[in-house]
Backbone and ligand atoms as CSV (ligand in chain L), in Angstrom:
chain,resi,resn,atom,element,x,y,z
A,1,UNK,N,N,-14.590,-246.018,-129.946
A,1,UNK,CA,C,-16.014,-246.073,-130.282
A,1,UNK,C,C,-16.390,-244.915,-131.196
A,2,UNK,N,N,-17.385,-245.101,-131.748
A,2,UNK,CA,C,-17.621,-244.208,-132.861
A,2,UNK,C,C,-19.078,-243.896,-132.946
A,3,UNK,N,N,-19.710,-244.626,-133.094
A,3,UNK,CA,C,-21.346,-244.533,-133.699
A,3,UNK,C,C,-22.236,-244.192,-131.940
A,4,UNK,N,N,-21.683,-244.968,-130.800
A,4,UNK,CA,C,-22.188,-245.136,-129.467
A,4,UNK,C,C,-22.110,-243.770,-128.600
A,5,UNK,N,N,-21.323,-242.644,-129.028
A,5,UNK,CA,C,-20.826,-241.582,-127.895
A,5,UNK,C,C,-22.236,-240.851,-127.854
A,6,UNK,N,N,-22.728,-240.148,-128.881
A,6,UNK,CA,C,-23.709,-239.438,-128.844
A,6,UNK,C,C,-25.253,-240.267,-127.895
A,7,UNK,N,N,-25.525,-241.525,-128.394
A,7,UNK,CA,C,-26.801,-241.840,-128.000
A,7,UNK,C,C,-26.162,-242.251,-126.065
A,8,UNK,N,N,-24.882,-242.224,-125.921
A,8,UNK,CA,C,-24.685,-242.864,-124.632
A,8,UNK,C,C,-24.531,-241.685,-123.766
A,9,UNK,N,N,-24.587,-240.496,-124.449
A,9,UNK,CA,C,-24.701,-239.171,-123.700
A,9,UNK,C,C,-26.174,-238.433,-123.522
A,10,UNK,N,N,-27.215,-239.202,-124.519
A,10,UNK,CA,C,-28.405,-239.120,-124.801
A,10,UNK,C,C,-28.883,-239.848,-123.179
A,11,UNK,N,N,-27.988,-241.398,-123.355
A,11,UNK,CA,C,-28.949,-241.676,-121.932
A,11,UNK,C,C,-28.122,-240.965,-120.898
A,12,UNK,N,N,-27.328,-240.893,-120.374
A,12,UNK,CA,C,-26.738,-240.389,-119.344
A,12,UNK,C,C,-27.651,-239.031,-118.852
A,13,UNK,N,N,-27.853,-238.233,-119.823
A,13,UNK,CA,C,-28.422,-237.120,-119.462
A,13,UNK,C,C,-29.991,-237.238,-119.501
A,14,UNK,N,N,-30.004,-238.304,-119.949
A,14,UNK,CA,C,-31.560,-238.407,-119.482
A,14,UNK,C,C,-32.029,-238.625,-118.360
A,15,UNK,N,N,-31.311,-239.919,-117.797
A,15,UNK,CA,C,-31.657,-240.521,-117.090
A,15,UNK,C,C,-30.737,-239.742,-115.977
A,16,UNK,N,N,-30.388,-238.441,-115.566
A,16,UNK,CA,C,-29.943,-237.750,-114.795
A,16,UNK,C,C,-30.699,-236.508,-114.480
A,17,UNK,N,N,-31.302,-236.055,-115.741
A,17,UNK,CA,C,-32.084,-234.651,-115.652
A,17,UNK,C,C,-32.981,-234.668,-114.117
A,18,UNK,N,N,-33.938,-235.634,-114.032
A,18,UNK,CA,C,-34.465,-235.856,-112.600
A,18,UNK,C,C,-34.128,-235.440,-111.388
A,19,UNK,N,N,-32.690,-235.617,-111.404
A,19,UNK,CA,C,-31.762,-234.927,-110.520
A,19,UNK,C,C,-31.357,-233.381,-110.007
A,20,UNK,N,N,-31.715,-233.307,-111.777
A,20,UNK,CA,C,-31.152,-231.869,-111.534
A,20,UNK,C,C,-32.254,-230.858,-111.868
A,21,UNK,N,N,-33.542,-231.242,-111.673
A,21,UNK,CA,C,-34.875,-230.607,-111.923
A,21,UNK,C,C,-35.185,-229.698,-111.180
A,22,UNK,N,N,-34.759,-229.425,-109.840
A,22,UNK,CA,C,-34.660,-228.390,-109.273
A,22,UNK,C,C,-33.938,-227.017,-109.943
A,23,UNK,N,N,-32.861,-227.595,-110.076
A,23,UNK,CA,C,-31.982,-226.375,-110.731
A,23,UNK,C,C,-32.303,-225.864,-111.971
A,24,UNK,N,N,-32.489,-226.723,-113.105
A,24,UNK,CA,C,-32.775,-226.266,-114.213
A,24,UNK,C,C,-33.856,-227.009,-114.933
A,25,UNK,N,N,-34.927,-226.458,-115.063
A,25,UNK,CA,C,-36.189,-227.272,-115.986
A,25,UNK,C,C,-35.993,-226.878,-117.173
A,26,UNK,N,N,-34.668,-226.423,-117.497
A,26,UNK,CA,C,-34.277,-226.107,-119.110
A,26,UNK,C,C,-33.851,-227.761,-119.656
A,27,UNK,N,N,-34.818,-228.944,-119.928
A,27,UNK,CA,C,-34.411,-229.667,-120.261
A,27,UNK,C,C,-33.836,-230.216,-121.637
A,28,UNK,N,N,-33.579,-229.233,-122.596
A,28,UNK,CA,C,-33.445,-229.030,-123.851
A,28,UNK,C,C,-31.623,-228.645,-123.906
A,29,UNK,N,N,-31.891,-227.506,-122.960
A,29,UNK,CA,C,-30.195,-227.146,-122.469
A,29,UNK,C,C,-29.416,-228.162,-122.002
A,30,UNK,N,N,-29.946,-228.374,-121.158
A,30,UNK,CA,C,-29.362,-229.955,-120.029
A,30,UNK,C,C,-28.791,-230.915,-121.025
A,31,UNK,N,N,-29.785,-231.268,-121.815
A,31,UNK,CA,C,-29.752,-233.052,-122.744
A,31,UNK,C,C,-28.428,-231.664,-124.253
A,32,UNK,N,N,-28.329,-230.832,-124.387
A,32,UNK,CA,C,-27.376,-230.121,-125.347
A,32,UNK,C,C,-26.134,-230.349,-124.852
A,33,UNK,N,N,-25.806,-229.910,-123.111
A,33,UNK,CA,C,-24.280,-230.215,-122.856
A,33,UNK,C,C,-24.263,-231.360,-122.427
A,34,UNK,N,N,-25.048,-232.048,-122.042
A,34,UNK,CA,C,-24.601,-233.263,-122.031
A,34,UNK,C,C,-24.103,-234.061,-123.068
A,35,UNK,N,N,-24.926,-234.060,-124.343
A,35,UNK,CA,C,-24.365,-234.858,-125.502
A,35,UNK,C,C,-23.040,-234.134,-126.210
A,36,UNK,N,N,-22.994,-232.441,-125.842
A,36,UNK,CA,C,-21.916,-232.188,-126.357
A,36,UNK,C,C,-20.540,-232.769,-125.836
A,37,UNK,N,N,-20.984,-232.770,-124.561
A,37,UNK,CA,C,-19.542,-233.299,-123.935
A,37,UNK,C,C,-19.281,-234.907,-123.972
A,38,UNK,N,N,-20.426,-235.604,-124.491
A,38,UNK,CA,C,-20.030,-236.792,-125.189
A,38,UNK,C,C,-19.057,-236.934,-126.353
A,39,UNK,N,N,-19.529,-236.030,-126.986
A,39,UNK,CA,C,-18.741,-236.049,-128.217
A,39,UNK,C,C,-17.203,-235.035,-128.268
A,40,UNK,N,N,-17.368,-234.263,-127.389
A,40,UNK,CA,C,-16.650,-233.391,-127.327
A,40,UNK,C,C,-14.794,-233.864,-127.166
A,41,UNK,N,N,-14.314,-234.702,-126.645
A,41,UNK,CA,C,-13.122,-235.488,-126.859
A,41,UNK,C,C,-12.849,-235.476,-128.350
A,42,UNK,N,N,-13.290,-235.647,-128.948
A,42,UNK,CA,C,-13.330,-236.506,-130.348
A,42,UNK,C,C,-12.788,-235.144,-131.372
A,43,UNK,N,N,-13.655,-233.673,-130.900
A,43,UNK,CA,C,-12.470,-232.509,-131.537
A,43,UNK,C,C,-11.520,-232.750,-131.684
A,44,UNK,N,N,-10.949,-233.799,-130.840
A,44,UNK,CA,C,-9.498,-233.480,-131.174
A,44,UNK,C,C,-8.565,-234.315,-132.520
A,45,UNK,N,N,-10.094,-234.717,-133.207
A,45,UNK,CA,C,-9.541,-235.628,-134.954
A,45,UNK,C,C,-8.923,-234.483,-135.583
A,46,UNK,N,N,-10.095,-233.404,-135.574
A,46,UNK,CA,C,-9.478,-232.133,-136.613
A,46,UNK,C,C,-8.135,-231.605,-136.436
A,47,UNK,N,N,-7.373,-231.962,-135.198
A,47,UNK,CA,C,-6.145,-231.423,-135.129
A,47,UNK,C,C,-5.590,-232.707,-135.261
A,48,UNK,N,N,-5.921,-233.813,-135.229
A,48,UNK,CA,C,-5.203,-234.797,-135.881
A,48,UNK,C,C,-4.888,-235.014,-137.473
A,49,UNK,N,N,-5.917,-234.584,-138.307
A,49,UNK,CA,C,-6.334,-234.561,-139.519
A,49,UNK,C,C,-5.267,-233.226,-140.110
A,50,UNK,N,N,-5.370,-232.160,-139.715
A,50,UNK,CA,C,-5.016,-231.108,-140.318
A,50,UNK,C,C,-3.608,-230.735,-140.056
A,51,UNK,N,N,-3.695,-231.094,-138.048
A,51,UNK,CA,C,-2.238,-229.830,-138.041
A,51,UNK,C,C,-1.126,-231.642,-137.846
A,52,UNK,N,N,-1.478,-232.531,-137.012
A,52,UNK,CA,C,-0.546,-233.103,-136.789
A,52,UNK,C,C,-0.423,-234.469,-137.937
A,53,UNK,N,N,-1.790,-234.320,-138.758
A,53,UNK,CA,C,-1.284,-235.189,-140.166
A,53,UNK,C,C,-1.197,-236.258,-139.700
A,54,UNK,N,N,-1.590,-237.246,-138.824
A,54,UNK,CA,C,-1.678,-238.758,-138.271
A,54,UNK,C,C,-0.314,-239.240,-137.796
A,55,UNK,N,N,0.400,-237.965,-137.200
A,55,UNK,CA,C,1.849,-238.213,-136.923
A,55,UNK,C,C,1.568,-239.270,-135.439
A,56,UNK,N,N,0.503,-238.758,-134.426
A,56,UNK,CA,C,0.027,-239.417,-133.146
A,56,UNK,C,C,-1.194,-239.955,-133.322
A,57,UNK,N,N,-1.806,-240.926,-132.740
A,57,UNK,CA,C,-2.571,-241.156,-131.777
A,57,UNK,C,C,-3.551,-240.187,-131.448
A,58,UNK,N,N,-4.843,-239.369,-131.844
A,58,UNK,CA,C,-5.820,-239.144,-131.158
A,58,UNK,C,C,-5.707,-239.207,-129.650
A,59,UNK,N,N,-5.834,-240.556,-129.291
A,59,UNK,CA,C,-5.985,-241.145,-128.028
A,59,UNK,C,C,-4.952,-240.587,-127.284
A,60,UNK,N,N,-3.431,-239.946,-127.973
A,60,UNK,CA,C,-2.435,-239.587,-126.855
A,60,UNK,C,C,-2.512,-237.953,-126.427
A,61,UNK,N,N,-3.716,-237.377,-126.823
A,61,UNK,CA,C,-3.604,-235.306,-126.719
A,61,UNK,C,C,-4.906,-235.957,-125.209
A,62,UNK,N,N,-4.435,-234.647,-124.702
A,62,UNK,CA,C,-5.160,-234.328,-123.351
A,62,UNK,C,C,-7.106,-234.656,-123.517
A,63,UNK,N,N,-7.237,-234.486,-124.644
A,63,UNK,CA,C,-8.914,-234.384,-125.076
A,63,UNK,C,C,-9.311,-235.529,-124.922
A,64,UNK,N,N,-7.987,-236.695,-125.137
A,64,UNK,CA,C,-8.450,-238.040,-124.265
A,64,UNK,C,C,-8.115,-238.849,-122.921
A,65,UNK,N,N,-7.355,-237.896,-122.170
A,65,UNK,CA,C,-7.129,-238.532,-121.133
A,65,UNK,C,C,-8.055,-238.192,-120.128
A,66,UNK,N,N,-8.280,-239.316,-119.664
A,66,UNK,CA,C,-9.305,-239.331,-118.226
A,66,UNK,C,C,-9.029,-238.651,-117.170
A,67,UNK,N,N,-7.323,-238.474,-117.062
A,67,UNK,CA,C,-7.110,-237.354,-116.057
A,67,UNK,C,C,-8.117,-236.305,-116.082
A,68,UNK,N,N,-8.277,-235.677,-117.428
A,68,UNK,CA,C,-8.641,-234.475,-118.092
A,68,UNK,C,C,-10.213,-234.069,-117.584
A,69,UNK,N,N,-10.544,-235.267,-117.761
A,69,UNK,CA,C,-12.407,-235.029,-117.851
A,69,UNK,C,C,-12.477,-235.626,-116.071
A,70,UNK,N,N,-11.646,-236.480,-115.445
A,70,UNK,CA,C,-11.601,-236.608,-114.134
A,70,UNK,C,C,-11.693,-235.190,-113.498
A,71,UNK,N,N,-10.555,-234.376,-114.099
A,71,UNK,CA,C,-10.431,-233.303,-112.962
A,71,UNK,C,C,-11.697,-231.733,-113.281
A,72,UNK,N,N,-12.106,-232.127,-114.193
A,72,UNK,CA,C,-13.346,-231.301,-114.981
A,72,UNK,C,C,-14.489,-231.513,-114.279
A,73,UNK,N,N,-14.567,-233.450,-113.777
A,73,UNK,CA,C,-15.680,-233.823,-112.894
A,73,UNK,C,C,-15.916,-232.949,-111.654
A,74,UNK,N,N,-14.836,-233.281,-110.900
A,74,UNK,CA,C,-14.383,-232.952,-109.631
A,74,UNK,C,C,-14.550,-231.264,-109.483
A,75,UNK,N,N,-13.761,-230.489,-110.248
A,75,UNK,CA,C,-14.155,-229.221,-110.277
A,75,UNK,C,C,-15.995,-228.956,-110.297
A,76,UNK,N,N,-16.730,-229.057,-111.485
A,76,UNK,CA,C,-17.718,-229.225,-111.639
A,76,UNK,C,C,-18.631,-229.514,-110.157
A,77,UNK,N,N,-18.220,-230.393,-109.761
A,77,UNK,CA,C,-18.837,-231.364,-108.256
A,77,UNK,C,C,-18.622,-229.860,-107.231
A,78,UNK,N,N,-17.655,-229.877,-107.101
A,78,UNK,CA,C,-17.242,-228.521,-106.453
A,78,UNK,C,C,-18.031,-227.439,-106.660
A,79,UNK,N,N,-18.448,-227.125,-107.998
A,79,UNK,CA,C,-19.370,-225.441,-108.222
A,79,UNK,C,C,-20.643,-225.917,-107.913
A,80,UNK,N,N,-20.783,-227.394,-108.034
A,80,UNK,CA,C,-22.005,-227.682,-107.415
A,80,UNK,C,C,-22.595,-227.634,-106.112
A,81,UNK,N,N,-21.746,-227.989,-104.813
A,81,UNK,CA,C,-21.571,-227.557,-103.818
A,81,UNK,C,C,-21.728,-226.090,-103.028
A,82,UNK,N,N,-20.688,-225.454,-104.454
A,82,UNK,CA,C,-20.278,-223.847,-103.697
A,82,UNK,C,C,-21.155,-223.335,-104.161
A,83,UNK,N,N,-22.675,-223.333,-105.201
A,83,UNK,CA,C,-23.726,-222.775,-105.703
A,83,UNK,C,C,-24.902,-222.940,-104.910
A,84,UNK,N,N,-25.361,-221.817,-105.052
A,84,UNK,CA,C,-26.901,-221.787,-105.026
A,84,UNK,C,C,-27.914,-222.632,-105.550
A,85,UNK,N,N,-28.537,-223.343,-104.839
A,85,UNK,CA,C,-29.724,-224.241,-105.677
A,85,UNK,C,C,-30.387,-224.011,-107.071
A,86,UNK,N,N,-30.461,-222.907,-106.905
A,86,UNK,CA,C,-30.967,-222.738,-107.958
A,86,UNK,C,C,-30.352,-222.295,-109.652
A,87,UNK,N,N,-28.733,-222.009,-109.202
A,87,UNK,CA,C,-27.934,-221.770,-110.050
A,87,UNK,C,C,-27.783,-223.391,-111.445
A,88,UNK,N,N,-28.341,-223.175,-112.376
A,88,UNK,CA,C,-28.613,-224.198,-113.105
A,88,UNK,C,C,-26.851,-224.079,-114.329
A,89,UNK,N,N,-26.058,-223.375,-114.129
A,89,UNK,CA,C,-24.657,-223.680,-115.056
A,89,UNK,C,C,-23.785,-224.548,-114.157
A,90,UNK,N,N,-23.772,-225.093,-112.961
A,90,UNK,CA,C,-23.056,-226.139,-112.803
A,90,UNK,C,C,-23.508,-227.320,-113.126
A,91,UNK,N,N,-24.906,-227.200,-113.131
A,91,UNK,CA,C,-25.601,-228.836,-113.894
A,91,UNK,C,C,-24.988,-228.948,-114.935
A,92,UNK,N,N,-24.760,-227.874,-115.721
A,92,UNK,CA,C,-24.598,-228.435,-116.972
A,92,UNK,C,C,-22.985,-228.302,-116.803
A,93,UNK,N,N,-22.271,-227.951,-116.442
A,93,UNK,CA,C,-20.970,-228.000,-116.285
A,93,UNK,C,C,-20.601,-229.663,-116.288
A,94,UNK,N,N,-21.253,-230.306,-115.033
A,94,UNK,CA,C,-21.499,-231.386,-114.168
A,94,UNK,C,C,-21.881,-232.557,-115.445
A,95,UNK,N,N,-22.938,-232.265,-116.449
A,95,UNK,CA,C,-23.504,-233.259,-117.053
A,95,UNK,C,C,-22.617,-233.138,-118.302
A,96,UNK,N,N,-21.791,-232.372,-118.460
A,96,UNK,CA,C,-20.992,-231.755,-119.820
A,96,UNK,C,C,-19.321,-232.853,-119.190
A,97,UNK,N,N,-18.955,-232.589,-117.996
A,97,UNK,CA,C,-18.377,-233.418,-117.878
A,97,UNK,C,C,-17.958,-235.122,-117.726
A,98,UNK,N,N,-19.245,-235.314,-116.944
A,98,UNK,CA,C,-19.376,-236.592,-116.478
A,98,UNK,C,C,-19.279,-237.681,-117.860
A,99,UNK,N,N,-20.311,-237.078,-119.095
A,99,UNK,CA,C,-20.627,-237.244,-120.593
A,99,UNK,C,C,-18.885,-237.518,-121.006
A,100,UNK,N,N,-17.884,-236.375,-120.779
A,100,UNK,CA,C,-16.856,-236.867,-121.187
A,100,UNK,C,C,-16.105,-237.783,-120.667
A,101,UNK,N,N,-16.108,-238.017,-119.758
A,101,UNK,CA,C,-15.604,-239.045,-118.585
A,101,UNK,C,C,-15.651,-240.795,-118.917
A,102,UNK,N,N,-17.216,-240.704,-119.032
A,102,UNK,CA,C,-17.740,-241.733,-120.079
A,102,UNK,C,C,-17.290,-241.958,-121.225
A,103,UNK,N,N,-17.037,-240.916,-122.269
A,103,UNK,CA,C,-16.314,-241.448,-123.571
A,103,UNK,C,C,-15.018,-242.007,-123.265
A,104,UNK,N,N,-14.295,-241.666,-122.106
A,104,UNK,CA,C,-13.329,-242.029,-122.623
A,104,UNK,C,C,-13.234,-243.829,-122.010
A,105,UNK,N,N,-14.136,-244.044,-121.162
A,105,UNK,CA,C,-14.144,-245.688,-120.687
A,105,UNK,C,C,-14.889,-246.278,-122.235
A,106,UNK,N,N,-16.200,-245.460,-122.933
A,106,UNK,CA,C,-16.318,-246.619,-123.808
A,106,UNK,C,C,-15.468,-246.802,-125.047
A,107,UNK,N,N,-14.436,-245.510,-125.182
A,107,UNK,CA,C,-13.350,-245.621,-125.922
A,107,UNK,C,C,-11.990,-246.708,-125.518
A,108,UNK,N,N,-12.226,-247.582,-124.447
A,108,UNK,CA,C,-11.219,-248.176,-123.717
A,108,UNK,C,C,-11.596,-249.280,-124.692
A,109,UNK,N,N,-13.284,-249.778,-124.920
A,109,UNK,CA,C,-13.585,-250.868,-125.100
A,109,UNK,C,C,-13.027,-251.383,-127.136
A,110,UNK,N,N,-12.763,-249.694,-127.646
A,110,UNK,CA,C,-12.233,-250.144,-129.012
A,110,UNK,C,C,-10.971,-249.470,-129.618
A,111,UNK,N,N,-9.898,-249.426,-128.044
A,111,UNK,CA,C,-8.752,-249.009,-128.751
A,111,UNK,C,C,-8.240,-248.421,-127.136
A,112,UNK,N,N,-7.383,-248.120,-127.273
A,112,UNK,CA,C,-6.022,-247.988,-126.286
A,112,UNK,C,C,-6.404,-246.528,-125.668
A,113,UNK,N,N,-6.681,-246.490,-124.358
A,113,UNK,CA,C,-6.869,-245.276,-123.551
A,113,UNK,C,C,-5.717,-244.891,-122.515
A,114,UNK,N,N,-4.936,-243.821,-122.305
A,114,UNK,CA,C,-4.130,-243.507,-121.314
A,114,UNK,C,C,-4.669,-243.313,-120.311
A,115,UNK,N,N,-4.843,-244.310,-119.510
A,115,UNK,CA,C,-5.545,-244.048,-118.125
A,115,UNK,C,C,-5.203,-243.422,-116.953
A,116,UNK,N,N,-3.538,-243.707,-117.325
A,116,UNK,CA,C,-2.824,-242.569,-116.007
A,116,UNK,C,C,-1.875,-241.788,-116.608
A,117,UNK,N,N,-2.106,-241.077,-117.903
A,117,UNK,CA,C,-1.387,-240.343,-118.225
A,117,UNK,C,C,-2.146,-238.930,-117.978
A,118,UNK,N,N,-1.550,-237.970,-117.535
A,118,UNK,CA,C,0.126,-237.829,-117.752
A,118,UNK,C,C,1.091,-237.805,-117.495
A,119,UNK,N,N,0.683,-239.590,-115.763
A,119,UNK,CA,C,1.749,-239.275,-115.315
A,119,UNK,C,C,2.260,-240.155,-115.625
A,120,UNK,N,N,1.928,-241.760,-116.365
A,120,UNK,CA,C,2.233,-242.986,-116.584
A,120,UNK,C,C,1.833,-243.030,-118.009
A,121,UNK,N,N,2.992,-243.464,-119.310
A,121,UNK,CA,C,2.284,-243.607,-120.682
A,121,UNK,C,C,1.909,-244.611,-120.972
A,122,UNK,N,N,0.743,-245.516,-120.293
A,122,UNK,CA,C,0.841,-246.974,-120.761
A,122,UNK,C,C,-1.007,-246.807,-121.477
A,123,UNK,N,N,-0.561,-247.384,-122.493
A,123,UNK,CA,C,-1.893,-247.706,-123.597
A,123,UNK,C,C,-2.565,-248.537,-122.481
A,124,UNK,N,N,-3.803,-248.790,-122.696
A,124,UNK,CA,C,-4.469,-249.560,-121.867
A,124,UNK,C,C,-5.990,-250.358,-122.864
A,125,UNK,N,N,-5.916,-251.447,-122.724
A,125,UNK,CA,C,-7.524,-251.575,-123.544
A,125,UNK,C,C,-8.617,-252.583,-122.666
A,126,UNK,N,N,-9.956,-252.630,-122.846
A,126,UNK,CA,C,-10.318,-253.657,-122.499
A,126,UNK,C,C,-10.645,-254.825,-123.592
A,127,UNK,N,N,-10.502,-254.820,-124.848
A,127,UNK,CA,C,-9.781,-255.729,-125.452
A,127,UNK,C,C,-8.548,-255.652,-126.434
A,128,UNK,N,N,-8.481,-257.145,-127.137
A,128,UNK,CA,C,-7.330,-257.265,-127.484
A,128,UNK,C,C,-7.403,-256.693,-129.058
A,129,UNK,N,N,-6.252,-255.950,-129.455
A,129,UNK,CA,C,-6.498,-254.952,-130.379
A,129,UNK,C,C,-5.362,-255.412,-131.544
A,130,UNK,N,N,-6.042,-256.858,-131.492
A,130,UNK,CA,C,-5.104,-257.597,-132.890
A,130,UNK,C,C,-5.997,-257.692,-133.782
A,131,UNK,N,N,-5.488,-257.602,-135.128
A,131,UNK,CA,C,-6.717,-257.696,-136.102
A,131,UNK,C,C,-7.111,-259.243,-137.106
A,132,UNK,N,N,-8.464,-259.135,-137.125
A,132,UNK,CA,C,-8.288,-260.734,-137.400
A,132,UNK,C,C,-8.336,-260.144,-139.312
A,133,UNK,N,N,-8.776,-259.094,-139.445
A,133,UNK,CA,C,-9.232,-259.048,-141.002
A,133,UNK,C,C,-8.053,-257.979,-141.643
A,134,UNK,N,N,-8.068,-258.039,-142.957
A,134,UNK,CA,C,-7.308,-256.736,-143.096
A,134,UNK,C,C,-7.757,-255.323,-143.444
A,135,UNK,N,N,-9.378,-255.567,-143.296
A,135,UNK,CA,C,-9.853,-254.144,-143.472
A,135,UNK,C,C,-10.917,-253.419,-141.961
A,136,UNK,N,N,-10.603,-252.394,-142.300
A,136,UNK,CA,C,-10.831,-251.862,-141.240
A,136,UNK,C,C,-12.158,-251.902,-140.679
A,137,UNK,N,N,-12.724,-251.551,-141.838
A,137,UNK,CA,C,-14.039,-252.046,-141.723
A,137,UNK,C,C,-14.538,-253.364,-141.121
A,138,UNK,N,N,-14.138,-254.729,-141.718
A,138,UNK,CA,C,-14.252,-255.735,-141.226
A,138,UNK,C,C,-14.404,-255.986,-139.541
A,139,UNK,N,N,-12.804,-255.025,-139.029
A,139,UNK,CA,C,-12.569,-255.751,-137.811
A,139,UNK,C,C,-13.507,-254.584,-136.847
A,140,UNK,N,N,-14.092,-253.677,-137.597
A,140,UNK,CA,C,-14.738,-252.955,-136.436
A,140,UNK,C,C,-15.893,-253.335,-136.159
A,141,UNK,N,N,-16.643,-253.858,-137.528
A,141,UNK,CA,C,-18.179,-254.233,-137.669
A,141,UNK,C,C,-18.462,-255.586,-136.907
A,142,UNK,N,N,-16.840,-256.415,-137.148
A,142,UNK,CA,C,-16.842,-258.056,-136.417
A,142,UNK,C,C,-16.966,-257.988,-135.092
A,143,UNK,N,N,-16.235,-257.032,-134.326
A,143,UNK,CA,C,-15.808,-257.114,-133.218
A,143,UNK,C,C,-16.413,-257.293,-132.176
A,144,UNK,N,N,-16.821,-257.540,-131.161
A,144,UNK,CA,C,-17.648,-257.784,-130.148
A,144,UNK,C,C,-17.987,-256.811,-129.576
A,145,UNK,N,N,-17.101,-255.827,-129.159
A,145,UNK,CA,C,-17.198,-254.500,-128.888
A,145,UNK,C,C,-18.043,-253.444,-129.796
A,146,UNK,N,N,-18.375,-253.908,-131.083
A,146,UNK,CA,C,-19.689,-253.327,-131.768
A,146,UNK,C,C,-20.766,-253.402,-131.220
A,147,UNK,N,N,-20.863,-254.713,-130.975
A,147,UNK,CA,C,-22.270,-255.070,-129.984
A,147,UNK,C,C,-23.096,-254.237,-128.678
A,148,UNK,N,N,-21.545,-254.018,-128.469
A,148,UNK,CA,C,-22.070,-252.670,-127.331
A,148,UNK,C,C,-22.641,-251.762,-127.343
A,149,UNK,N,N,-21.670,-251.199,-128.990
A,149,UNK,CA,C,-22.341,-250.137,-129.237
A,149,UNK,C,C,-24.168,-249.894,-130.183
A,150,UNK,N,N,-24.172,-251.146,-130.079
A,150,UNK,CA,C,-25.268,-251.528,-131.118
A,150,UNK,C,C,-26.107,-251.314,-129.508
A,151,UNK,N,N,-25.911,-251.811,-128.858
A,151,UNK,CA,C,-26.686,-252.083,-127.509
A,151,UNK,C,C,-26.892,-250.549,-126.883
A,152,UNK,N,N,-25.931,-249.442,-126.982
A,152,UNK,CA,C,-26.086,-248.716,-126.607
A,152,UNK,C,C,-27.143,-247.926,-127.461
A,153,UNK,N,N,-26.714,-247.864,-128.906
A,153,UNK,CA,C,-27.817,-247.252,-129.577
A,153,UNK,C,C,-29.283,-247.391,-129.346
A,154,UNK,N,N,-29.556,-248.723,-129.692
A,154,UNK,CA,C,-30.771,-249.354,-128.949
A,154,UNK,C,C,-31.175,-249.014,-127.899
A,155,UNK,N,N,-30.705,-248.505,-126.977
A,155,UNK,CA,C,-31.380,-248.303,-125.404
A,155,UNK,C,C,-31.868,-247.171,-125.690
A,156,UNK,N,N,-30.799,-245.672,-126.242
A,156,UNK,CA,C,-31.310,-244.350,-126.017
A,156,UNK,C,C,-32.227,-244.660,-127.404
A,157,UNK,N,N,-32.892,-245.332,-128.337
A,157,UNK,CA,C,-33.849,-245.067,-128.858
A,157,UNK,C,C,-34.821,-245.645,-127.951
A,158,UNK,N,N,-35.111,-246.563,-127.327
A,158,UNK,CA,C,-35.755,-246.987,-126.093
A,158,UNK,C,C,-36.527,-246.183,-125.866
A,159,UNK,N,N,-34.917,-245.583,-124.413
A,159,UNK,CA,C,-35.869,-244.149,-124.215
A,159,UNK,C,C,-36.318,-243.155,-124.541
A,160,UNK,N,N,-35.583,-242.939,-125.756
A,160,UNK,CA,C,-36.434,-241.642,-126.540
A,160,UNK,C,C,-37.825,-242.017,-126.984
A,161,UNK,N,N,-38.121,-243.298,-127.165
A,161,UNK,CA,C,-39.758,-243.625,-127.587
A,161,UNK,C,C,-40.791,-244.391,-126.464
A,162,UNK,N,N,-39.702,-244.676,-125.440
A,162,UNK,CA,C,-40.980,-244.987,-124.158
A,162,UNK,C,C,-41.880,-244.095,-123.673
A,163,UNK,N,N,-42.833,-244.209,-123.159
A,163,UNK,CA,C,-44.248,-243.563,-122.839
A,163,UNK,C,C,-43.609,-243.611,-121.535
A,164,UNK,N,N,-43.361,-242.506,-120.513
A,164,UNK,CA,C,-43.481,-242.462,-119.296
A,164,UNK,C,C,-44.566,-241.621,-118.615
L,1,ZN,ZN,ZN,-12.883,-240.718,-128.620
């Protein structure tokens, strides 16, 4: 996915802040790590681009495995626990992770995710990642899995312009 990470970290952390309003009414901070850690997987193009030259897969460095942002959750969940109520850096620890956790399921929906690596190397998708066109463009804009992301965009402008 490409265009969907940012606005799908937009809602996540929106529609979570509520939660964490006790701890931090820094809601400016909150909705910052959250979308960063949406996007935050995706650093890892520039070391695709520069140092490893398109020798791998993006999808195969640690920045995308779910192990990764799984065990980031879990930790996170943990400082949440072992903190003080009022300590507002595990929220964002918490919303910085969860954000990545998420990219990497809606990255399942347009290309091959290691779901149990690193202890199992099996590509995994939720669709089929044959191409009907020969440009790239074509098969991303065709795909059904655009729709999603079209759907996702659409929502966090939603909520960014609903009157509550
Ligand atoms: Zn990604």
């Amino acid at each position: 996915m490409i265009f969907g990470h940012l606005p799908a970290g937009y809602i996540t952390s929106k529609l979570l802040f509520k939660k964490f309003e006790a701890r931090t009414s820094f809601y400016k901070a909150f909705m910052f790590w959250g979308m960063l850690g949406a996007i935050a997987p995706d650093v890892d193009l520039f070391y695709y681009y520069m140092i490893d030259v398109y020798k791998h897969s993006h999808h195969t460095y640690l920045t995308h495995f779910p192990f990764f942002w799984l065990t980031l959750l879990l930790l996170s969940v943990l400082w949440l626990l072992l903190s003080k109520n009022r300590d507002q850096n595990p929220a964002f620890a918490f919303i910085f992770a969860i954000n990545g956790l998420i990219h990497m399921f809606l990255d399942t929906f347009t290309g091959n995710i290691f779901w149990l690596a690193p202890f199992l190397n099996t590509p995994f998708s939720f669709v089929s990642l044959d191409l009907e066109y020969n440009s790239w463009g074509l098969n991303y804009f065709t795909h059904w899995a655009f729709l999603l992301e079209l759907f996702i965009i659409l929502w966090a402008v939603f909520l960014r312009f609903r009157k509550s």
